[in-house]
ROZAMI-46366 format. One line per 5 residues: number of its first residue (from 0); for each residue y, x, z of C-alpha. Coordinates in pm, 1 decimal. Layout:
N
NUM) Y,X,Z  ...
% end
This chain:
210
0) -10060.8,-5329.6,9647.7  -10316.0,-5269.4,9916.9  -10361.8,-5573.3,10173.4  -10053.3,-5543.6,10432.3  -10024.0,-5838.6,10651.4
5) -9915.9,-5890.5,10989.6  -9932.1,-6195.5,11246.8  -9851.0,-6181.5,11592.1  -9727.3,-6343.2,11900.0  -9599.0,-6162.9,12218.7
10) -9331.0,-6211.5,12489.1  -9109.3,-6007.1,12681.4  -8903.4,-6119.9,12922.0  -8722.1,-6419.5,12760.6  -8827.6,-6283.9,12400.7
15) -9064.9,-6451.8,12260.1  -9202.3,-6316.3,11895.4  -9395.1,-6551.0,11696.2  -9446.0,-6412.6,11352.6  -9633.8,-6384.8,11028.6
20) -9563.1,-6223.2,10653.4  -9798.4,-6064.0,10426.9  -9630.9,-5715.7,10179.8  -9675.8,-5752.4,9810.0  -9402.0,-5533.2,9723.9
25) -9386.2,-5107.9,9716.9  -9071.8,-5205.4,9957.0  -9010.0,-5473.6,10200.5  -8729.7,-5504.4,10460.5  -8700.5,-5681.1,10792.8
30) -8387.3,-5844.9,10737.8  -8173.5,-5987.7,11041.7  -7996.4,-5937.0,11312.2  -7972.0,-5718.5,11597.5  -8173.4,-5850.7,11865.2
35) -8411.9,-6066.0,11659.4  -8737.8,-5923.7,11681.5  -8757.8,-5630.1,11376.1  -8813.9,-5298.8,11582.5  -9051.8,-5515.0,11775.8
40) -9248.2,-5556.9,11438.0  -9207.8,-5247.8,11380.1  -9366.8,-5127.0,11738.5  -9684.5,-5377.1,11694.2  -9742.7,-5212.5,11372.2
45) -9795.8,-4907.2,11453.6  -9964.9,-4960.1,11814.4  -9701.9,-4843.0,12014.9  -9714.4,-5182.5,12182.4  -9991.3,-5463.0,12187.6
50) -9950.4,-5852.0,12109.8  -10091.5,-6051.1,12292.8  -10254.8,-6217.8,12044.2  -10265.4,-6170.4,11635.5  -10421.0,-5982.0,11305.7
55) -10278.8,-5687.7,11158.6  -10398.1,-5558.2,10864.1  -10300.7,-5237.5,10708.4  -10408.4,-5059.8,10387.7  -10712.5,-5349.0,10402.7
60) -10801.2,-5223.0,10744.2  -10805.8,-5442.4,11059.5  -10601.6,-5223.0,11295.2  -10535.6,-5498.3,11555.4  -10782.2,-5878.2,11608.7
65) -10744.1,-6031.1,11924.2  -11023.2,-6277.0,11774.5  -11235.9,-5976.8,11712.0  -11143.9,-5710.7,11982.9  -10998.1,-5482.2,11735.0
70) -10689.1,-5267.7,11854.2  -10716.1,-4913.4,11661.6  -10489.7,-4671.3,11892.0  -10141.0,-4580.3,11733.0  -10357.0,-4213.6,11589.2
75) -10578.1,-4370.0,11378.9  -10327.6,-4641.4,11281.6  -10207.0,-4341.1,10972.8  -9851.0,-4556.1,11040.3  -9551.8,-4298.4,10942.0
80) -9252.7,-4358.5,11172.9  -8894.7,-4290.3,11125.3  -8618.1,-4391.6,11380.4  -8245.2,-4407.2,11417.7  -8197.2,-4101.1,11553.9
85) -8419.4,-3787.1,11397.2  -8583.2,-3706.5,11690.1  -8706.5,-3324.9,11607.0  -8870.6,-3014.8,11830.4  -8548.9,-2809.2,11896.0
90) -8720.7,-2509.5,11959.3  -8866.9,-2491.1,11638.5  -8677.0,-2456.1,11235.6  -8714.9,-2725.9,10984.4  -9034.8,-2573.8,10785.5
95) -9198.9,-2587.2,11156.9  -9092.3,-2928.9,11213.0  -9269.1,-3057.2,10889.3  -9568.5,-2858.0,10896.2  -9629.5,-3007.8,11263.7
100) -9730.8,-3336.5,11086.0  -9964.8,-3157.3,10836.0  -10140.4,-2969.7,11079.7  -10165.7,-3217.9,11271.9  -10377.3,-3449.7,10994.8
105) -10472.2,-3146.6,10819.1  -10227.0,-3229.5,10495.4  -10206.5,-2986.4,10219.2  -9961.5,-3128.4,10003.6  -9644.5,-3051.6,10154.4
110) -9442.1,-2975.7,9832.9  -9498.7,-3313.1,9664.8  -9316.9,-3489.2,9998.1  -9055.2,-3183.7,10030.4  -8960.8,-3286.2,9649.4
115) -8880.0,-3657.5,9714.9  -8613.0,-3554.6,9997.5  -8471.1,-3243.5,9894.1  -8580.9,-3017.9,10170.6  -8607.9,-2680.7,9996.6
120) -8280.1,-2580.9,10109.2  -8274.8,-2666.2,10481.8  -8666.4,-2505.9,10568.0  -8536.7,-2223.3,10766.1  -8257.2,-2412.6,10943.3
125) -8284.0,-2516.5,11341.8  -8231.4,-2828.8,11403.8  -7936.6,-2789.2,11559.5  -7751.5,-2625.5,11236.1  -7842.3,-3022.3,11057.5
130) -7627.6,-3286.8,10996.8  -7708.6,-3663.4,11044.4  -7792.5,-3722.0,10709.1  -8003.8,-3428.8,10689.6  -8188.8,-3496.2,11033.5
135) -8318.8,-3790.8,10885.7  -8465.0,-3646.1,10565.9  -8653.1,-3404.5,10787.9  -8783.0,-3688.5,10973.1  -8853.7,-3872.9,10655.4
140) -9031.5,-3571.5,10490.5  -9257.5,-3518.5,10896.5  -9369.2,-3873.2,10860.4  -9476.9,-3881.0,10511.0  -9643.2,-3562.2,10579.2
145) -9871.7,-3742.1,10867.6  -10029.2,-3877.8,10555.1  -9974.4,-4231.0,10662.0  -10128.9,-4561.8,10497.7  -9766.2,-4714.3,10527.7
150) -9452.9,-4565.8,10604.9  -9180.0,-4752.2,10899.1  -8823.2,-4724.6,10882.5  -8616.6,-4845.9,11165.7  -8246.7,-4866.9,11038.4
155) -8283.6,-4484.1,10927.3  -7862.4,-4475.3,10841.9  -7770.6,-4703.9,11133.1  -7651.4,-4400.2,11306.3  -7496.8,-4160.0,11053.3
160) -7174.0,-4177.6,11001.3  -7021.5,-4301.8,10610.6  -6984.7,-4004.8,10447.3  -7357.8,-3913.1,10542.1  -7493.9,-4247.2,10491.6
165) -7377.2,-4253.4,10155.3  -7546.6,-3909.5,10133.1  -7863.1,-4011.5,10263.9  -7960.4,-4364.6,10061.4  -7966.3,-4181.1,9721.5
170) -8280.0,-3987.2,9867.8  -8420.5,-4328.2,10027.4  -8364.2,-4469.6,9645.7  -8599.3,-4169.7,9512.2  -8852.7,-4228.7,9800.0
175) -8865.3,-4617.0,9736.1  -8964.5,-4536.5,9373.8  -9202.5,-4229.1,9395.1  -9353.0,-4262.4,9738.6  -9738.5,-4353.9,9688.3
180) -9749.5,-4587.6,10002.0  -9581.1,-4887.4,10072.8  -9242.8,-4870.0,10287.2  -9177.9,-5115.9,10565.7  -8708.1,-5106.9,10615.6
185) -8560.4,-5231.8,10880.5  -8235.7,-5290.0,10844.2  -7975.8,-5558.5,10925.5  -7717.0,-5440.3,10638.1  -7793.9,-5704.3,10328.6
190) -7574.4,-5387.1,10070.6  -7828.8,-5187.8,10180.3  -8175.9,-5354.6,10124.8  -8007.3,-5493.3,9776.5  -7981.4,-5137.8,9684.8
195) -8331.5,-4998.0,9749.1  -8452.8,-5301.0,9560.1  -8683.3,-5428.1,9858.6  -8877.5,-5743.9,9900.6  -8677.7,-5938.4,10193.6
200) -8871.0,-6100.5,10488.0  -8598.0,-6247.4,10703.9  -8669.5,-6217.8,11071.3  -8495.4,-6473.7,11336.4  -8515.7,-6537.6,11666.0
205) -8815.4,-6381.5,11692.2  -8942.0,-6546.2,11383.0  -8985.5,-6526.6,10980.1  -8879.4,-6885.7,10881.4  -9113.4,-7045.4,10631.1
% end
């Protein structure tokens, strides 16, 4: 496992977030409830927002030092991102949407990531003609197709219905054990972390209790 860790501190309005973990696991999951500080993680990882003070360390690079000066912008951070809701470019089908990604880094290996969610069958779809469940594997397949260092999942099935949810976590079980990067799950649904095998790092208040 490549060196993962991540310490920071940062407040926002009344929220304060003081926390530190290290990955030594192909899967890990930021376990808690709502409110407590995991999409937050999650946002400091991949330089969407800055701590105020802190060491991340991704793929044994220093993307963020406040000791050193060191904040790498969110582009060079190679951090894959997958939210709730799918978010796609409606104008354009499927195969566009996850080609985007690989032009964008210059990817050729689109077929290898296509395999681990199933895709073949939905390329020529628009968005629009998807279901939950199959929103997210086309956001799943864009992000590993950035060729990221790490891949970030923020509650991926929080907002699919049952029937699609239980559609959607066999393909997350596949990606846990093929993906060639470590996977970072939020999630506050203990079934679901226990199924995709995942090391747990509980997040509370704001904090990962020692």
């Amino acid at each position: 496992m490549s060196g993962f860790s991540f310490r920071a501190q940062l407040r926002l309005g009344d929220f304060h977030l003081d926390a530190a973990f290290a990955v030594d696991a192909p899967v890990t999951a930021l376990f808690g409830p709502s409110g407590s500080g995991k999409t937050t993680i999650l946002r400091l990882i991949a330089g969407i927002i800055r701590p105020e003070s802190g060491r991340i360390v991704l793929d044994d690079r220093v993307v963020f030092d406040s000791a050193s000066g060191i904040d790498l912008p969110a582009r060079r951070r190679k951090v894959g991102l997958v939210f709730q809701d799918g978010l796609m470019f409606p104008h354009m089908s499927v195969r566009q949407n996850l080609l985007y990604g690989a032009w964008a880094r210059r990817v050729t290996r689109p077929a290898e990531f296509d395999r681990l969610v199933a895709l073949a069958p939905l390329l020529d779809r628009a968005p629009y003609r998807l279901s939950g469940g199959e929103r997210q594997r086309v956001a799943i397949g864009r992000a590993l197709l950035s060729d990221p260092s790490v891949l970030l999942m923020d509650e991926p099935v929080t907002a699919i219905d049952q029937e699609k949810r239980a559609e959607i976590l066999p393909y997350l079980e596949t990606l846990t054990r093929n993906a060639p990067i470590p996977l970072l799950y939020v999630s506050h649904a203990l079934a679901e972390i226990e199924r995709l095998g995942a090391q747990v790092v509980r997040v509370e208040g704001g904090r990962v209790p020692g």
